[in-house]
C-alpha positions, 0 to 999 in steps of 0.5 A: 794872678791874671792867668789864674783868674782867666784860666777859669773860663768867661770872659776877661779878666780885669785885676786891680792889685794894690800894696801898702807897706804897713811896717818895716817888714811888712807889707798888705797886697790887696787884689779886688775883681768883678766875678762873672755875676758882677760881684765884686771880689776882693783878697788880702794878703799879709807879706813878711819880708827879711832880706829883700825876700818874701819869707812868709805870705798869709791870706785874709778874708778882709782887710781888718783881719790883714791889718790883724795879721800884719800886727803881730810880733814875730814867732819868737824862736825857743833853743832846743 
């Protein structure tokens, strides 16, 4: 994320990741920055995981709507 960050241009970076671990298979990572006109930026990030893998990552705007995100009960599959 700090190579992203930095390839942008300006001046140095300083990320601050975070990660909760919100349910058995889930996990909330948030990133916060300042930008280059001192703005405070902050992303979320929803992680699922099954077998010691990242299976699916979904990106949020706000923490209340990765809270949302991380609530929901899995796709359930249909047989064909």
């Amino acid at each position: 994320m700090q190579f992203q960050l930095a390839k942008r241009g300006g001046r140095p970076v300083n990320v601050r990741p975070e990660f909760e671990v919100v349910g058995e298979d889930t996990i909330i990572g948030s990133t916060e920055w300042l930008a280059d006109d001192g703005r405070r930026e902050e992303r979320y990030q929803v992680l699922k995981i099954r077998g010691e893998k990242i299976v699916d990552i979904q990106g949020c705007t706000s923490r209340r709507e990765a809270v949302r995100v991380a609530r929901r009960p899995p796709a359930q599959r249909t047989r064909s």
